[in-house]
N, C-alpha and C positions, 0 to 999 in steps of 0.2 A: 388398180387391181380390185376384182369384186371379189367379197367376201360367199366362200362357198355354203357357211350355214345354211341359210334357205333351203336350198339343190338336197343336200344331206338329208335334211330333217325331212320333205319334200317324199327322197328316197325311201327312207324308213317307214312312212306311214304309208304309202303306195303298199311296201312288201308287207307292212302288218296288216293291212286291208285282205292283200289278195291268200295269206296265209290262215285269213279267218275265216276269208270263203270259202275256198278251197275244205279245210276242217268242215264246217258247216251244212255244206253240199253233200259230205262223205257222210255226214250222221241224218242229213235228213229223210224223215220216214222210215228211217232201219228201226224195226222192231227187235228193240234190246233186253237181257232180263234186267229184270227189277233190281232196285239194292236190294239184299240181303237185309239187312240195319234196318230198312223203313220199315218192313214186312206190311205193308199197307195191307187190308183187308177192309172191303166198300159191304157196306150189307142191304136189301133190296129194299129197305127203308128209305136208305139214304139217301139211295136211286130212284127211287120213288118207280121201279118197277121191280116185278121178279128178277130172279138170277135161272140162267138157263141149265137144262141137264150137265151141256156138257161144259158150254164156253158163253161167258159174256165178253162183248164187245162195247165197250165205252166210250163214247167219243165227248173232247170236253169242243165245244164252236162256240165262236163270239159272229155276232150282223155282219161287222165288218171283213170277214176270215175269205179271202177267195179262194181256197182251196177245200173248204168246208161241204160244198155242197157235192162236188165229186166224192169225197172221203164219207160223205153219207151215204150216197147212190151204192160206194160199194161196200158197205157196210151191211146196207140192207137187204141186197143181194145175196150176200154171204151167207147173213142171218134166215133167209127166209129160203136157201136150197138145200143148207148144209143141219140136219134133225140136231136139235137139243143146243142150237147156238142162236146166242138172242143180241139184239143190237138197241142201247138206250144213249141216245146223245143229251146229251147235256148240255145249257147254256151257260156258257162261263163265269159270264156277267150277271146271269142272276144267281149264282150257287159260289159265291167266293170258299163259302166253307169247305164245300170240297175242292175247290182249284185249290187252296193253303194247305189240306190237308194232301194233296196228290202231289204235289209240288208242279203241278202246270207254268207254264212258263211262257206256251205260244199256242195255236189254236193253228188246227187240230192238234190235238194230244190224243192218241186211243189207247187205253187201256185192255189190256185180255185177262181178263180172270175166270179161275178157275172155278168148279160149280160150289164151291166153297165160300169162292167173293175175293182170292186173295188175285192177289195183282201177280202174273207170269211174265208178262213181257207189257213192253209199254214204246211208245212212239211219237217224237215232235215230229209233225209233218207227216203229211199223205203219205201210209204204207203202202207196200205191192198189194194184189191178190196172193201168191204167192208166199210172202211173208206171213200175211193174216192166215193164211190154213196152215200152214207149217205150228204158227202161234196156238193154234184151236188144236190141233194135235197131242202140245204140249199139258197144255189147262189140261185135257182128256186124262193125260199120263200120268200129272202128278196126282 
């Protein structure tokens, strides 16, 4: 008689796999608010460009990022149709201080902040168009 261990264990990492995808997929790119707690706030020092009238759009890219250079195209599109929203990308790799202080984790990461600098909403993974003006809305409001 064979011992079913293997089969089991086999079983369990299969469903925790496809249960971390599945989570994963459902957060990627969704532009979420910020913690509360961090109240992160970027100043255009840091950024080493201005901060827009109304919305900055941050994006953090690493060379290696294959979805980085769509998440720029529309980035900069945004920035250059929509008045007083400005778009500065960032390289990960060379600005650790801010990937540690933003708490980055994967590339793209985009940040929205307000004409203030503070962080409104924020996104691992390629957001919508949609998402991002909804996002620019926001920054405006608060």
């Amino acid at each position: 008689m064979t011992d079913p261990t293997g089969l089991l264990v086999a079983a369990a990492v299969l469903t925790a796999a496809t249960v971390f995808g599945l989570l994963r997929s459902r957060r990627d790119g969704r532009l979420r608010a910020a913690r509360r707690h961090t109240a992160l706030r970027l100043s255009a020092a840091e950024l080493g460009a201005s901060l827009g009238d109304r919305a900055t759009l941050v994006q953090f890219s690493t060379s290696f990022c294959a979805t980085c250079p769509g998440t720029r195209r529309l980035l900069t599109e945004l920035a250059s149709t929509t008045p007083g929203v400005r778009h500065v990308e960032i390289d990960a790799e060379a600005r650790l201080d801010l990937v540690r202080r933003a708490d980055v984790l994967r590339t793209p990461t985009v940040l929205v902040l307000d004409p203030t600098g503070h962080v409104v909403r924020r996104a691992s993974g390629p957001p919508s168009r949609a998402e991002v003006l909804s996002a620019v809305e926001l920054a405006t409001a608060s």
